[in-house]
C-alpha positions in Angstrom: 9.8 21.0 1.4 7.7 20.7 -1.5 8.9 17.0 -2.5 8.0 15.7 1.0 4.3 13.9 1.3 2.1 12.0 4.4 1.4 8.9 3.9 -1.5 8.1 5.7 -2.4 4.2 6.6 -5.7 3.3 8.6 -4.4 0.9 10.5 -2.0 2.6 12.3 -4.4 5.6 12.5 -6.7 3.3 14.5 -4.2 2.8 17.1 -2.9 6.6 17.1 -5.3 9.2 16.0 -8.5 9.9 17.8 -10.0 11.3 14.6 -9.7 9.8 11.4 -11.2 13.1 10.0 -9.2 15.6 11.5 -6.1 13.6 10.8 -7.0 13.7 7.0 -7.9 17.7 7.4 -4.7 18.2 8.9 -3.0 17.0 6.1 -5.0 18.3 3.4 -4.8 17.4 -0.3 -1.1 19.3 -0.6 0.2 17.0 1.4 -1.3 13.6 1.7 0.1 11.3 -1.5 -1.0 8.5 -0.6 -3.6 6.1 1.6 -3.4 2.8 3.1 -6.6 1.3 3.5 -6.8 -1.3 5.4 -8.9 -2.4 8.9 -8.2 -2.7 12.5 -7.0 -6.2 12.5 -5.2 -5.7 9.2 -7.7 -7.3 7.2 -9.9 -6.5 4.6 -11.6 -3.0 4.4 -15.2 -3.4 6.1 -14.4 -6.8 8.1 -13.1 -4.7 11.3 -13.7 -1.1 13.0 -12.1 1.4 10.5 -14.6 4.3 10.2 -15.3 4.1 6.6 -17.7 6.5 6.2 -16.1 9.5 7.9 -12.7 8.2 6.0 -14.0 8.3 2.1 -16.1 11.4 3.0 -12.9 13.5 4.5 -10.8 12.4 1.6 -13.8 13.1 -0.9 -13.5 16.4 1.1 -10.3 17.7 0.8 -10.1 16.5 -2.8 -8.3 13.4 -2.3 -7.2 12.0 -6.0 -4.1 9.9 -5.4 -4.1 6.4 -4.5 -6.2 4.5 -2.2 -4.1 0.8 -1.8 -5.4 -2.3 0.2 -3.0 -3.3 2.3 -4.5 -6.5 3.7 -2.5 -9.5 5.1 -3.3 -13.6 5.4 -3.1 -14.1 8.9 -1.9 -17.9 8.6 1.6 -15.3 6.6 3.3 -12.7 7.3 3.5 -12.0 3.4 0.7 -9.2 2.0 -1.8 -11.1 -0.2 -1.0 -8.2 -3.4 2.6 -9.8 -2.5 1.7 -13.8 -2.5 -0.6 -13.2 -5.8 1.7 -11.5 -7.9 4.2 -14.6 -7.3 6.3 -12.1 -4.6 6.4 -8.9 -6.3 3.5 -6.2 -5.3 3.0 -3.9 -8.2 1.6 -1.4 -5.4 4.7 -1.7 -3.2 6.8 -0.8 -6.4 4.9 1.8 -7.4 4.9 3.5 -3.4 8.9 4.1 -4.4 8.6 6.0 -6.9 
């Protein structure tokens, strides 16, 4: 199933994996297309618990080269910021269908 990718987001990994490394290894570069990166409390990358380092250094590792999206809400909405800035349409939720 060659047309079938991961998609990987970090803020459900927080909740589920136990390793944010050996989720990304298990995956591996043929099969991850694509990474949402955002923190523990949905906010913005470095403001919460997401292991950073061990993230950008596994995808670094396996030769991650597709996108890396911040997905990062207001919490007085339940509408993305990319969402709210771009007058309701998210270029990076488009471009995720295609």
């Amino acid at each position: 199933m060659g047309n079938v990718k991961v998609h990987l987001d970090s803020f459900h990994m927080m909740i589920e994996e136990e390793s944010f490394a050996k989720a990304i290894r298990c995956c591996g570069r043929d099969h991850l297309a694509y990474f949402h990166t955002c923190e523990s409390h949905r906010g913005i990358p470095g403001t919460g618990l997401v292991p950073w380092r061990e993230t950008f250094d596994t995808l670094r590792e396996i030769g991650y080269d597709s996108p890396l999206v911040i997905e990062s809400y207001d919490r007085g909405s339940s509408v993305p910021r990319a969402t709210a800035a771009s007058g309701g349409t998210s270029p990076l939720r488009a471009r995720s269908w295609r």
